[in-house]
FIROBA-965831 format. One record per residue (C-alpha): x, y, z; chain; residue in one letter; residue number from 0. Coordinates in steps of 0.05 Angstrom, whole numbers, plus 5000, padded with zeros to 4 digits. Example, Ala and Ser with C-alpha at 12.3 -4.5 7.8 and 13.67 -1.06 7.14 Angstrom:
2
{u=5246	v=4910	w=5156	chain=A	resn=A	resi=0}
{u=5273	v=4979	w=5143	chain=A	resn=S	resi=1}
# end
This chain:
293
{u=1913	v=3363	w=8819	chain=A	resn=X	resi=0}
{u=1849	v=3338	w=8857	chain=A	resn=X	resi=1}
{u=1797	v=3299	w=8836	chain=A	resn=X	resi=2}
{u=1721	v=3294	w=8870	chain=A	resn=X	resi=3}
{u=1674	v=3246	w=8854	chain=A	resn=X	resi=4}
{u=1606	v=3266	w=8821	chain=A	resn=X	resi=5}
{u=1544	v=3235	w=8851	chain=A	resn=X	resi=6}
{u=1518	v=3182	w=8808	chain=A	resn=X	resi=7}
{u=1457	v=3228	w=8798	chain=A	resn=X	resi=8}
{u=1480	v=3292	w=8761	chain=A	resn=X	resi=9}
{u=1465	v=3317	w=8701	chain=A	resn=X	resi=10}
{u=1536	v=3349	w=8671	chain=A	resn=X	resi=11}
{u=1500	v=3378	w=8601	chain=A	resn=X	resi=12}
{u=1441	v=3419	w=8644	chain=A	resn=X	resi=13}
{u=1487	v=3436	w=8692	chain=A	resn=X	resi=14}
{u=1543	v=3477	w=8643	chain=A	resn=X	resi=15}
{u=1478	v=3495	w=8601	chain=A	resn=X	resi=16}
{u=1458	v=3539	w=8671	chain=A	resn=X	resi=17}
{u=1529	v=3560	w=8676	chain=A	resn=X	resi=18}
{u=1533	v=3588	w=8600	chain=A	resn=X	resi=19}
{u=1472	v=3628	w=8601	chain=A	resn=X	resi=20}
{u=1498	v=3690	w=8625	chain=A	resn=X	resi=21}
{u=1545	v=3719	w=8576	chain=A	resn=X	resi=22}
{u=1565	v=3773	w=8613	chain=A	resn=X	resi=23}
{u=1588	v=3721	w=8670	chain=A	resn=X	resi=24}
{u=1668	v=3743	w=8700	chain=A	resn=X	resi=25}
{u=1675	v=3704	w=8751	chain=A	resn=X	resi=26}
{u=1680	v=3637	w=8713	chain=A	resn=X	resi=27}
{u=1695	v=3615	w=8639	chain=A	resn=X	resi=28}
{u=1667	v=3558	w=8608	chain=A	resn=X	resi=29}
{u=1699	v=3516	w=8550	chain=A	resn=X	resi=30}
{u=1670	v=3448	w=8532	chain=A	resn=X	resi=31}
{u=1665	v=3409	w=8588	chain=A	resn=X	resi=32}
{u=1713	v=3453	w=8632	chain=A	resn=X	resi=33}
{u=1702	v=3522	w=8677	chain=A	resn=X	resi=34}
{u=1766	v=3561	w=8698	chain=A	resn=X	resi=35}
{u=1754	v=3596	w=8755	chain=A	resn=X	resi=36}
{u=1797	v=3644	w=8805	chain=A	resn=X	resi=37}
{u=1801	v=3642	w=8879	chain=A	resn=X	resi=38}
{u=1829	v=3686	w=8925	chain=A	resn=X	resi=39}
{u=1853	v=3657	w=8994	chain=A	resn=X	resi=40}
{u=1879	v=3693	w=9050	chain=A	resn=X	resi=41}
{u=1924	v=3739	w=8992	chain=A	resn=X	resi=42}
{u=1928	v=3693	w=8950	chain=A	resn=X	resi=43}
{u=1914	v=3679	w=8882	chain=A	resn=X	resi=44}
{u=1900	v=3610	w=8851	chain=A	resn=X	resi=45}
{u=1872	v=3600	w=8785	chain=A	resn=X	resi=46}
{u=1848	v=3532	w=8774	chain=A	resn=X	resi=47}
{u=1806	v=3490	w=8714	chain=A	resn=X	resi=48}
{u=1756	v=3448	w=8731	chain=A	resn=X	resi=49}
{u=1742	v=3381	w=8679	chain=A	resn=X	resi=50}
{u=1688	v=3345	w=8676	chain=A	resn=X	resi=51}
{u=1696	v=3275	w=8658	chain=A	resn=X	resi=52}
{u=1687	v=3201	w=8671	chain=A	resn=X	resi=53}
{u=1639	v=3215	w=8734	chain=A	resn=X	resi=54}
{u=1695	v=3271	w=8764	chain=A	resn=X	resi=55}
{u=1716	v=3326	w=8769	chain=A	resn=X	resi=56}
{u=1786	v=3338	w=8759	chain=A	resn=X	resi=57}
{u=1814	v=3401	w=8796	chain=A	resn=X	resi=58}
{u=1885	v=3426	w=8764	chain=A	resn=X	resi=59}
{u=1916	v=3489	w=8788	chain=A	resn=X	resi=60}
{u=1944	v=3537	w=8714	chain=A	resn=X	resi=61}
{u=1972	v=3591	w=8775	chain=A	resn=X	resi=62}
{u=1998	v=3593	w=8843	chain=A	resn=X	resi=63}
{u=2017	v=3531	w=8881	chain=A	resn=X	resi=64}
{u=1957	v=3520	w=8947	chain=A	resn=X	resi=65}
{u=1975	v=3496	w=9002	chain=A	resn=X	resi=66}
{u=1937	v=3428	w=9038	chain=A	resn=X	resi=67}
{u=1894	v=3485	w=9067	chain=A	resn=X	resi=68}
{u=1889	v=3521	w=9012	chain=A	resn=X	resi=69}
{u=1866	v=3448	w=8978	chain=A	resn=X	resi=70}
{u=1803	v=3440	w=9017	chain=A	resn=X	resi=71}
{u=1779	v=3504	w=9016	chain=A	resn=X	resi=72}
{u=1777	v=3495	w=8943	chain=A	resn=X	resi=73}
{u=1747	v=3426	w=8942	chain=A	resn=X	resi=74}
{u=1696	v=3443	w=8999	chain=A	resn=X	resi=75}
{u=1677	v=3503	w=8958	chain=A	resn=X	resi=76}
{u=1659	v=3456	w=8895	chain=A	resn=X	resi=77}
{u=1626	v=3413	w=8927	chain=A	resn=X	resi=78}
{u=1582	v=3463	w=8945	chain=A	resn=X	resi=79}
{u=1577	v=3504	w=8891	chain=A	resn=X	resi=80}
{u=1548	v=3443	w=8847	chain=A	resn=X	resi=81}
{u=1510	v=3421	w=8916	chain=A	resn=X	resi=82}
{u=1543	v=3354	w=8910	chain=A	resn=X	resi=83}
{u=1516	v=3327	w=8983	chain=A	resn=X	resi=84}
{u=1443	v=3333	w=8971	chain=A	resn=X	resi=85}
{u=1413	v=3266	w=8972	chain=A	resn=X	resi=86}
{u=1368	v=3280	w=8900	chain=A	resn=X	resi=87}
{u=1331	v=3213	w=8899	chain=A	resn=X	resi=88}
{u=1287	v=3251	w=8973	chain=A	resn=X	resi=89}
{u=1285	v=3315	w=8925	chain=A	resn=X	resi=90}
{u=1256	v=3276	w=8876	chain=A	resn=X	resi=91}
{u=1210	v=3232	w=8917	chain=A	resn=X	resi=92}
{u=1178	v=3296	w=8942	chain=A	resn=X	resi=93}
{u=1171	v=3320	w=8871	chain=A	resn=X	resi=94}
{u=1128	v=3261	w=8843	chain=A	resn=X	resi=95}
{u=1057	v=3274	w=8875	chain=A	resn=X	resi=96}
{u=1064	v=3339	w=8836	chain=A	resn=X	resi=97}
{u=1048	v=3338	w=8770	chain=A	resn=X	resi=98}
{u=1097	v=3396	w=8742	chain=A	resn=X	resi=99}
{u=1148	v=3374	w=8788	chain=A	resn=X	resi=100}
{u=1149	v=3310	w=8759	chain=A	resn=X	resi=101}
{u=1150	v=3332	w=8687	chain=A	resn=X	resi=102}
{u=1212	v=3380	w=8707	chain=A	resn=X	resi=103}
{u=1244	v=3319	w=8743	chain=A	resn=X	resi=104}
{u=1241	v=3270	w=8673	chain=A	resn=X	resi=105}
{u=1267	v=3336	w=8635	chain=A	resn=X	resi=106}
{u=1323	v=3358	w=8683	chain=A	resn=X	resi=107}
{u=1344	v=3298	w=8717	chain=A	resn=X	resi=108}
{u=1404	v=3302	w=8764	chain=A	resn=X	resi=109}
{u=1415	v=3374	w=8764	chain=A	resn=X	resi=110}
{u=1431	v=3406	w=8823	chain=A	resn=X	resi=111}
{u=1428	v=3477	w=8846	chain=A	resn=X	resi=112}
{u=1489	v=3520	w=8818	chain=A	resn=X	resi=113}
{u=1499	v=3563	w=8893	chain=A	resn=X	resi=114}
{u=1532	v=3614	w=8908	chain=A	resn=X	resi=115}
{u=1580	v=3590	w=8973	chain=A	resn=X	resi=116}
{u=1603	v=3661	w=8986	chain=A	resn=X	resi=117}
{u=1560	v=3699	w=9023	chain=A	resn=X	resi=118}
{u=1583	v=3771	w=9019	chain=A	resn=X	resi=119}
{u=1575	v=3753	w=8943	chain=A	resn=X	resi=120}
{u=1508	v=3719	w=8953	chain=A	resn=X	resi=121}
{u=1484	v=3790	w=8993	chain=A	resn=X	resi=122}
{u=1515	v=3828	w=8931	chain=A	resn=X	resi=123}
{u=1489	v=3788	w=8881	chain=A	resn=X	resi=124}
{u=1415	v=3793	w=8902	chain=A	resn=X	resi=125}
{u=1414	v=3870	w=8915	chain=A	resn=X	resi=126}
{u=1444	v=3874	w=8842	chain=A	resn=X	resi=127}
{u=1390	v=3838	w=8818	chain=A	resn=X	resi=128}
{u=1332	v=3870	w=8853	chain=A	resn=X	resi=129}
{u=1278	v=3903	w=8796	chain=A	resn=X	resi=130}
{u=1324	v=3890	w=8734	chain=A	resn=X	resi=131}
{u=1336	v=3845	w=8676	chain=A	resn=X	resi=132}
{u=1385	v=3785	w=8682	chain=A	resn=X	resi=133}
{u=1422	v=3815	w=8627	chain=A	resn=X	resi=134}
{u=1429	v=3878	w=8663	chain=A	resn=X	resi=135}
{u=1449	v=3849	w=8729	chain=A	resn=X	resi=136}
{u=1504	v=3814	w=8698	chain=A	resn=X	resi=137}
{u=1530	v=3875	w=8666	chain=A	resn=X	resi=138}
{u=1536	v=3913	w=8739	chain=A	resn=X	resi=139}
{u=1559	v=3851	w=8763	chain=A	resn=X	resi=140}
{u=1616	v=3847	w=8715	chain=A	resn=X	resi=141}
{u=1627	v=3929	w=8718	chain=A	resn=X	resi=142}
{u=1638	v=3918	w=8803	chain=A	resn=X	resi=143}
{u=1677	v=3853	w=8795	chain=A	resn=X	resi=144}
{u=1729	v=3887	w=8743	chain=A	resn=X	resi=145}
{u=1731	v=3954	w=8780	chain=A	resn=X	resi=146}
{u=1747	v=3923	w=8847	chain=A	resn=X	resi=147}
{u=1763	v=3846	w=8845	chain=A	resn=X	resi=148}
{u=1828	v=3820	w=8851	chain=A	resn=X	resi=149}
{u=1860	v=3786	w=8778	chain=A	resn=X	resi=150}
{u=1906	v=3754	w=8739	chain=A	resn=X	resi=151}
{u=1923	v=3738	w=8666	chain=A	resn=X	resi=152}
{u=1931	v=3670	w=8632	chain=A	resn=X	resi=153}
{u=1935	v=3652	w=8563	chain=A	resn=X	resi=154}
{u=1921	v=3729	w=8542	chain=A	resn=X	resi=155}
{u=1852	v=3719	w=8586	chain=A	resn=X	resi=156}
{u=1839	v=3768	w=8645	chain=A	resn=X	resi=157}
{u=1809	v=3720	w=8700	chain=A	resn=X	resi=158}
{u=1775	v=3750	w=8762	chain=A	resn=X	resi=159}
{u=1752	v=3732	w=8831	chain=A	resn=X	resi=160}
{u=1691	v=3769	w=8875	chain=A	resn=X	resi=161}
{u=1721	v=3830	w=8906	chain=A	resn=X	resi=162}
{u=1727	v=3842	w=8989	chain=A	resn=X	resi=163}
{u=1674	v=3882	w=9026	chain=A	resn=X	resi=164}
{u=1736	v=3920	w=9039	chain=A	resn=X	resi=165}
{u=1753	v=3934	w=8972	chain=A	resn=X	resi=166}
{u=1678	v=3946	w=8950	chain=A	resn=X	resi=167}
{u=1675	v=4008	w=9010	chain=A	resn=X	resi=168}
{u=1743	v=4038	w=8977	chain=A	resn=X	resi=169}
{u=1697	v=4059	w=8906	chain=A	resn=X	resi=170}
{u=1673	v=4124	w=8908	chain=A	resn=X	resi=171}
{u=1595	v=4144	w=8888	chain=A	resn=X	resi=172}
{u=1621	v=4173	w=8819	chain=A	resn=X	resi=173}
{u=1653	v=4109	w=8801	chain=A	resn=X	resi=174}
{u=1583	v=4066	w=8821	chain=A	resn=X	resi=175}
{u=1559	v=4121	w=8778	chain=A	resn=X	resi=176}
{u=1595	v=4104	w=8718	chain=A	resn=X	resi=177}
{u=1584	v=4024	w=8736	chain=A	resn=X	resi=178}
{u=1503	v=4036	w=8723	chain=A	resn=X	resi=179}
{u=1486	v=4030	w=8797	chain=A	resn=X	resi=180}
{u=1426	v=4069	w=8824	chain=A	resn=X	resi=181}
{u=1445	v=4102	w=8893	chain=A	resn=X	resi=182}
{u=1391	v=4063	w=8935	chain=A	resn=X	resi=183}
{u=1433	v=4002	w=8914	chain=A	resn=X	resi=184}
{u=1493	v=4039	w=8922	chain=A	resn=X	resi=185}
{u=1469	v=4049	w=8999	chain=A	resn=X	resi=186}
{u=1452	v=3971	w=9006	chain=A	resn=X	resi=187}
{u=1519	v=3943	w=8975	chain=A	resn=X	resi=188}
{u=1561	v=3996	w=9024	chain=A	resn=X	resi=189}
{u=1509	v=3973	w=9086	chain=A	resn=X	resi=190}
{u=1529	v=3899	w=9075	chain=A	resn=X	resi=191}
{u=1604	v=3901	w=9067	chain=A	resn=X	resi=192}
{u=1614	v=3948	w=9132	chain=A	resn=X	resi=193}
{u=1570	v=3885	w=9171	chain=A	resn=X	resi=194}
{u=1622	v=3843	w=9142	chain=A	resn=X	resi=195}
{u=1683	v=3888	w=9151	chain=A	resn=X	resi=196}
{u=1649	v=3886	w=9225	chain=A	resn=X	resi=197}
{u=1644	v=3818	w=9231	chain=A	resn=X	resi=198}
{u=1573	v=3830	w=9241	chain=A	resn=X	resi=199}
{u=1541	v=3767	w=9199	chain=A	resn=X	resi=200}
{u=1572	v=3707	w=9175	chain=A	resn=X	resi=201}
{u=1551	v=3645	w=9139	chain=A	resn=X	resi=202}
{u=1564	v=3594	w=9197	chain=A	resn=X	resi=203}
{u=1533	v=3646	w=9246	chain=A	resn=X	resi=204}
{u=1468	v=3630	w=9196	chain=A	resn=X	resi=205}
{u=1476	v=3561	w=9180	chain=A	resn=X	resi=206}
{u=1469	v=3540	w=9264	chain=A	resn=X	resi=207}
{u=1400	v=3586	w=9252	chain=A	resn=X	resi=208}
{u=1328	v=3552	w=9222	chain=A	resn=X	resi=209}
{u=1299	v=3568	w=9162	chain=A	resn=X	resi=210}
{u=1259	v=3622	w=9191	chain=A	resn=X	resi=211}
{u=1307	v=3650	w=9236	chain=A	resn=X	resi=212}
{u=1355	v=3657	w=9187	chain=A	resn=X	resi=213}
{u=1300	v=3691	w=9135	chain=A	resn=X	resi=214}
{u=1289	v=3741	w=9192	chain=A	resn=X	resi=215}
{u=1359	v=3759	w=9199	chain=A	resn=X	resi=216}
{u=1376	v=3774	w=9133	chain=A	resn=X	resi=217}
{u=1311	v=3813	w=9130	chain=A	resn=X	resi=218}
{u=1333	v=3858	w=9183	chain=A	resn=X	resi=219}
{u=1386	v=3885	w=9139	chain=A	resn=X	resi=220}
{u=1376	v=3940	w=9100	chain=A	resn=X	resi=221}
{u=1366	v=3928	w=9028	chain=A	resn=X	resi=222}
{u=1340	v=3854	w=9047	chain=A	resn=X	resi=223}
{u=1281	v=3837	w=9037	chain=A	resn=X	resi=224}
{u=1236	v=3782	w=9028	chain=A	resn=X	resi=225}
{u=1261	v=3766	w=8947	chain=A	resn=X	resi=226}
{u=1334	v=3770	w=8977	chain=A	resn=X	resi=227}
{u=1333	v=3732	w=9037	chain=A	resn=X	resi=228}
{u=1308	v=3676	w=9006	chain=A	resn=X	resi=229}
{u=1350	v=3680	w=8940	chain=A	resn=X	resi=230}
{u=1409	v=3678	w=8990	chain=A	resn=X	resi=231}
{u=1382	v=3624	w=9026	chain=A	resn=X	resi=232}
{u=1371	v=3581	w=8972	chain=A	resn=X	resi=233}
{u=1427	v=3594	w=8928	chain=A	resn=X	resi=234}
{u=1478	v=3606	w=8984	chain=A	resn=X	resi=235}
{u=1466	v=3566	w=9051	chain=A	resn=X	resi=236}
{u=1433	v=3520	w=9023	chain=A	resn=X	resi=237}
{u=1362	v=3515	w=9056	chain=A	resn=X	resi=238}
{u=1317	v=3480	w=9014	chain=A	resn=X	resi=239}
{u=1251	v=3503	w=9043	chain=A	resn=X	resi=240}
{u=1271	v=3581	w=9012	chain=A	resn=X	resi=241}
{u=1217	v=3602	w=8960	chain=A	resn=X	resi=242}
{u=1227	v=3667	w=8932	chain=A	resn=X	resi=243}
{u=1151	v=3684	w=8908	chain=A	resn=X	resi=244}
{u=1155	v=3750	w=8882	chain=A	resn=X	resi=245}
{u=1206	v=3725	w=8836	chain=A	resn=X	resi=246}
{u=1194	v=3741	w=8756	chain=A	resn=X	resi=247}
{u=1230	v=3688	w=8734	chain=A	resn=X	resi=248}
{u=1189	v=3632	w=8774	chain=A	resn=X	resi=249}
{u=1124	v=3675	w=8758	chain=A	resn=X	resi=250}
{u=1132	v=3668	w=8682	chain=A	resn=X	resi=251}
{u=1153	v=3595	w=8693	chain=A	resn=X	resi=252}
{u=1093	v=3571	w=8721	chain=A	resn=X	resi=253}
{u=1056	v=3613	w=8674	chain=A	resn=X	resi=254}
{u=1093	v=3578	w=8617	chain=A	resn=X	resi=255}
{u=1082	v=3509	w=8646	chain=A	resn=X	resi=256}
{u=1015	v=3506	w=8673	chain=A	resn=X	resi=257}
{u=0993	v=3547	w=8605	chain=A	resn=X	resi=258}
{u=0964	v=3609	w=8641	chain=A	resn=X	resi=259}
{u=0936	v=3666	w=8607	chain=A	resn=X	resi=260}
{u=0975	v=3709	w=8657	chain=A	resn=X	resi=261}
{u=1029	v=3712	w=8705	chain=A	resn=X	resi=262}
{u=0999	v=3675	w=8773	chain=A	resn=X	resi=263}
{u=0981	v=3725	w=8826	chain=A	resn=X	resi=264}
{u=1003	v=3725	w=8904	chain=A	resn=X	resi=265}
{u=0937	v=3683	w=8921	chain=A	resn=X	resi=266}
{u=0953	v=3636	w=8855	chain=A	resn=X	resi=267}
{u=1023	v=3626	w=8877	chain=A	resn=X	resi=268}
{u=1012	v=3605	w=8948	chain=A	resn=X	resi=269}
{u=0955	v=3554	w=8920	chain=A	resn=X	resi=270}
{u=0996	v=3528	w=8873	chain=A	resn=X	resi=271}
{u=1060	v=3514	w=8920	chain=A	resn=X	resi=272}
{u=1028	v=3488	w=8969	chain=A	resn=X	resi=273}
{u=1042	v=3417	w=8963	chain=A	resn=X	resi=274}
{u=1123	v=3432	w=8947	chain=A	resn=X	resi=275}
{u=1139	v=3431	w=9024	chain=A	resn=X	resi=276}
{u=1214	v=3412	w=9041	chain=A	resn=X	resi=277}
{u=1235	v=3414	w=8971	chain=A	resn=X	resi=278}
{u=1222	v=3492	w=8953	chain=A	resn=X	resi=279}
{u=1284	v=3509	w=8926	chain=A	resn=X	resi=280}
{u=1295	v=3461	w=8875	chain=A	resn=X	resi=281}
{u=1227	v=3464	w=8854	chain=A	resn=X	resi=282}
{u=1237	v=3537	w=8839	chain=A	resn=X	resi=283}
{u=1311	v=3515	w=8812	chain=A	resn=X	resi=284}
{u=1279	v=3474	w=8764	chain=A	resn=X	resi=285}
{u=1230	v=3533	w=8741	chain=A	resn=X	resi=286}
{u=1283	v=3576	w=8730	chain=A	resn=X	resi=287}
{u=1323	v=3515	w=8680	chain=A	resn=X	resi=288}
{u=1259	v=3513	w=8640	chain=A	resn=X	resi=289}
{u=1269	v=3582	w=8617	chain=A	resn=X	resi=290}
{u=1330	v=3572	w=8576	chain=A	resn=X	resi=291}
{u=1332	v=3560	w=8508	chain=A	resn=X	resi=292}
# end
């Protein structure tokens, strides 16, 4: 058992309210104030449960026995899956001049971004996404995760972990059939894994890059484009300048909080984002937050 220390700013009931909106989520469970989550290191499989309480989080491991390597993987991962090191109080100081910003910082205070820290997952997750509902997405999701991830059983539940690029290029086109994927995205998910069956990208390779740089590379992949890159820069390396524009959700967010007849256009959404410079991300985080009920 581990135990990391929350930031005093962080808001535990937004943060599992983000994690329990999708329904069709595998790669997690959520029970009260505790997730249960599988991770697969180097061939091997550790299930742990993470509890929230008394300003930490407690780490416990239900199967397989990690090593001291094995250990800070793990912890490094939640740290930044619940983007523990960002410094809110500068997030927040950029926020007040900003009317809406401000409002979502009294509503949503100390939530951090929920990231993604994987980034063949990241790449996966935002070519899944591309054109359809949430709901949807999480049901392809779920469809490639159970076809091809690796798993284990506790306490009669089935718990899962992101499959391997390796592992993802092994299904055939019928099977993708059968999981609901079109064939362009089909082409894009097969495109990414062989770069990372290559060791043709990586996430440190990306992180030593700027915020443009690393928007251009991503973009140069096939099945990347502008929506993508900067999902996967905001929700998995991190970069809090990423604003994904054409997004639907942030659209009808805006339109919701700045009562708009209609969805802002291109012109409307550059005018209106102006002044969130630096602090893009969580801006757009906080957007996205407002739309659960």
């Amino acid at each position: 058992m581990i135990k990391i220390r929350l930031p005093e700013l962080f808001n535990k009931t937004e943060t599992f309210r983000y994690l329990n909106r999708g329904k069709e989520e595998i790669l997690f469970r959520v029970s009260g104030n505790r997730v249960r989550k599988l991770f697969k290191i180097e061939n091997k499989l550790l299930l742990t449960q993470l509890t929230f309480e008394n300003q930490n989080i407690k780490i416990d491991f239900l199967q397989g026995i990690p090593s001291s390597h094995h250990l800070k993987l793990i912890e490094n991962h939640i740290v930044e899956w619940f983007d523990l090191n960002t410094d809110l109080s500068k997030i927040y100081d950029g926020f007040r001049p900003v009317e809406i910003l401000y409002n979502l910082a009294h509503t949503y205070h100390g939530l951090r971004i929920i990231k993604v820290p994987d980034l063949y997952e990241a790449l996966c997750w935002s070519i899944i996404g591309q054109q359809i509902n949430l709901s949807f997405a999480y049901q392809c999701k779920r469809n490639l995760v159970a076809e091809a991830g690796a798993y284990c059983t506790y306490e009669s539940e089935t718990f899962y972990s992101f499959p391997s690029p390796e592992d993802v290029l092994e299904i055939s086109d019928d099977t993708f059939r059968r999981m609901k994927f079109s064939s362009q995205k089909v082409k894009y998910i097969r495109i990414v894994s062989q770069l990372f069956t290559e060791k043709k990208i990586s996430k440190e390779q990306l992180l030593y890059m700027d915020y443009q740089k690393a928007k251009q590379t991503l973009k140069q992949i096939k099945g990347i484009g502008e929506w993508s890159a900067n999902y996967v820069l905001m929700r998995c390396l991190g970069y809090k300048q990423a604003l994904p524009l054409a997004d639907v959700g942030l659209q009808n967010a805006l339109k919701n909080q700045l009562n708009l007849a209609n969805k802002p256009g291109k012109e409307e959404l550059l005018l209106i984002t102006e002044n969130w410079k630096g602090f893009e991300s969580y801006a757009t985080f906080y957007l996205w937050q407002s739309l659960l009920v």
